[in-house]
N, C-alpha and C positions, 0 to 999 in steps of 0.2 A: 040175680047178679047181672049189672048191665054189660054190654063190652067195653075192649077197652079204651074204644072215644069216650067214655061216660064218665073216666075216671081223670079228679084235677090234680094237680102237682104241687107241693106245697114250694112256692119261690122266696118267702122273704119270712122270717121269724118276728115276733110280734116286739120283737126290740127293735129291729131295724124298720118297722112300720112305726112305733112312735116317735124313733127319731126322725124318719122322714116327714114327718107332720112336724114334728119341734121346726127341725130345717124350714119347712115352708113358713109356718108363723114368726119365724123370725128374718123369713125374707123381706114378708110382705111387710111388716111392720119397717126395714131398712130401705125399702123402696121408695114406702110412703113418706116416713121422714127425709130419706135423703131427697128426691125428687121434688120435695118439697123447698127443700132448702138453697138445692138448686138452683129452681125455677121460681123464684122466689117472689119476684117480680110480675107472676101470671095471678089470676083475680083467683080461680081456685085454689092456687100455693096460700095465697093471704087466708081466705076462707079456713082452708085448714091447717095453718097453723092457728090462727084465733080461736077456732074449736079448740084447740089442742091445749089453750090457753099461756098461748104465746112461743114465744121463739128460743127461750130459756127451754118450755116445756120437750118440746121438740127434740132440743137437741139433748135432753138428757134421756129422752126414750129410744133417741137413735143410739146414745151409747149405751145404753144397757140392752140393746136389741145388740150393739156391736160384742159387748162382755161373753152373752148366747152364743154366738156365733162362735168365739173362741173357744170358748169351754166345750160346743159340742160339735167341731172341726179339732182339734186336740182329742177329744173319746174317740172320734171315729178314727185317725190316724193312729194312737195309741193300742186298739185295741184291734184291728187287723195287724199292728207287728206283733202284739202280744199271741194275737191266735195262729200267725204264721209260725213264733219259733217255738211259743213254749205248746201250743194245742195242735202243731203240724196242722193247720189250715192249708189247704193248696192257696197258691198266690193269684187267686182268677183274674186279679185285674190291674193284673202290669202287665203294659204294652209290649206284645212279641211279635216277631218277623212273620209270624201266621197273618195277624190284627190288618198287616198293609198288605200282604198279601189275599187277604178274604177280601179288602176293599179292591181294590185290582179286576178278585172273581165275580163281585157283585156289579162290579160296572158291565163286563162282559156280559151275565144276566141280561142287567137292563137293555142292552143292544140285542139282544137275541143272539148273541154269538156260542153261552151256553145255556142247558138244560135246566139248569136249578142254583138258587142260588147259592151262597158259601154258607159251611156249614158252622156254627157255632158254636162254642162250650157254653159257659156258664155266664158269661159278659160276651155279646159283640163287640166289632172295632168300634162300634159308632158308639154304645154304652160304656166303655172304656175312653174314648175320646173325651165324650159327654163330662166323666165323671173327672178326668185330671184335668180337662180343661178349668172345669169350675172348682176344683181345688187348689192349683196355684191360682188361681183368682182369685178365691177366700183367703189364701194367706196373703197374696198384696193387698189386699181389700186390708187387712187385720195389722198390718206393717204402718201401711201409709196413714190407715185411719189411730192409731198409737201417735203417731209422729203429731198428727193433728191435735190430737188431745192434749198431748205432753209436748208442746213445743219448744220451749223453754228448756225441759229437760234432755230433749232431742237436739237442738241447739249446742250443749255444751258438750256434746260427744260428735256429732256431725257437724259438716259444713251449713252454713246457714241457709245454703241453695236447696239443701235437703226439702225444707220447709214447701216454697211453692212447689218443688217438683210433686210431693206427695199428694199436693192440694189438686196437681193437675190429674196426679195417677189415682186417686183415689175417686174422683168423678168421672173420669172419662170410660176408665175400667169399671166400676159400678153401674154404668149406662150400658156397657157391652155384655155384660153378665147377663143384668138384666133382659136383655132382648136376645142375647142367650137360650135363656130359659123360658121367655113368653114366647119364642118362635119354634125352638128346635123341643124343649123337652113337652110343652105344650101338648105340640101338635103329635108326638109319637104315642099323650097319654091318653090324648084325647080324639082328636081329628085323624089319627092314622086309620086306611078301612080296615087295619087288622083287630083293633078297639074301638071302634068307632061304638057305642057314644063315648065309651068310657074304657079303660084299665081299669080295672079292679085289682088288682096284683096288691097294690100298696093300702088296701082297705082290709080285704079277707086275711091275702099272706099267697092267696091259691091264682096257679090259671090254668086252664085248659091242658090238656095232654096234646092238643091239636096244636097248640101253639105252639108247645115245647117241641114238636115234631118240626112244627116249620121256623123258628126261630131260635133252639138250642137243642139240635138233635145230638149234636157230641155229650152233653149233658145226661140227658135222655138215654143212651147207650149205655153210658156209663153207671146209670142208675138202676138200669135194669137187665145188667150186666151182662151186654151186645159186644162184640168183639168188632164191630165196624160203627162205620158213622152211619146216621140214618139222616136224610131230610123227606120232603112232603114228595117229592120225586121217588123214592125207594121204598121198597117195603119195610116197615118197621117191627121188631121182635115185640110181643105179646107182653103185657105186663103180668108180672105174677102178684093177684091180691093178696097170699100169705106173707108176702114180706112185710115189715114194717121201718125199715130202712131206706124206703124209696121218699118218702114224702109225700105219698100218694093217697086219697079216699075216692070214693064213690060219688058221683054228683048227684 
């Protein structure tokens, strides 16, 4: 039996690991057609839409890439209210007065003014930030890009101004997303030295017990039912391997 560094944590269930790959593939796929269409006018845009064969093509792969997106931004909303009322989920990841206040403590960290940084549950502020950020983004993404398809029919229920506004909201927001997600969720999954080369989180389901110590020790506590918070600063309470409740194996 190793100790208990030796033992991972199970963080993601193998349903929320394929929808984070749906998600991705249906990012990439709306990037490259929208970015495309965009930039429409650069010699690679042209290249790949000819590949793609043609401009017609294109834009019917972005809107069934946009359909995806609906459909599995709708499961994922749908199905955290459904597990909050009717399966009493705890609500992990709605922003509370802790989220600004952890951010606050981890500035302090960074200055050296304290010891260790803010402790986390189950989502940080910046993984909470991260994830509403890009969820009202998805749904105007999902509004304006409707409007666009359905103009006509948008038209006779809205003002006509509707139209280019959404033309504007729908590209200029689709570029902030995107560099969004190429800069900030990139670099925490890949280039952070806490993962560096890689996360693995969103492949296995598992991470380290070390991490959850220094990145979700409230979590951590809770799971192996600590009556205080732990982080990488404090001593942390002993896992016990007979449970099977924790989410815990052997590495």
């Amino acid at each position: 039996m190793g100790t208990a560094k030796s033992f991972s944590v199970r963080r993601f269930s193998y349903r929320r690991i394929i929808e984070h790959w749906l998600y991705a593939a249906v990012f990439m796929a709306l990037v490259i057609t929208g970015l495309a269409q965009k930039f429409y006018f650069l010699d690679a845009s042209k290249r790949l839409i000819m590949g793609l064969g043609g401009i017609d093509s294109v834009r019917l792969i972005h809107r069934l890439a946009g359909v995806l997106l609906i459909y599995l931004t709708a499961q994922n909303i749908l199905a955290g209210l459904c597990g909050v009322m009717l399966k009493k989920w705890k609500p992990n990841m709605i922003i509370r007065k802790k989220d600004f206040t952890d951010a606050v403590e981890d500035l302090r960290y960074y200055f050296g003014a304290t010891e260790a940084p803010a402790s986390c549950g189950r989502y940080s502020y910046k993984q909470k930030f991260e994830y509403w950020g890009i969820l009202t983004g998805a749904v105007l993404m999902m509004a304006t890009g409707l409007v666009l398809w359905f103009p006509a029919f948008a038209a006779s229920y809205l003002p006509g101004e509707v139209i280019p506004a959404a033309k504007a909201l729908h590209s200029n927001h689709a570029l902030l997303i995107f560099l969004i997600i190429s800069v900030w969720h990139i670099y925490n999954s890949i280039f952070s030295p806490e993962v560096f080369p890689l996360d693995t989180s969103m492949i296995t389901g598992y991470i380290s017990r070390k991490r959850m110590v220094e990145e979700h020790p409230l979590e951590l506590a809770e799971m192996e039912g600590a009556g205080e918070s732990v982080h990488a600063g404090k001593n942390v309470p002993p896992f016990n391997p007979g449970s099977d409740e924790t989410g815990m194996k052997t590495s």
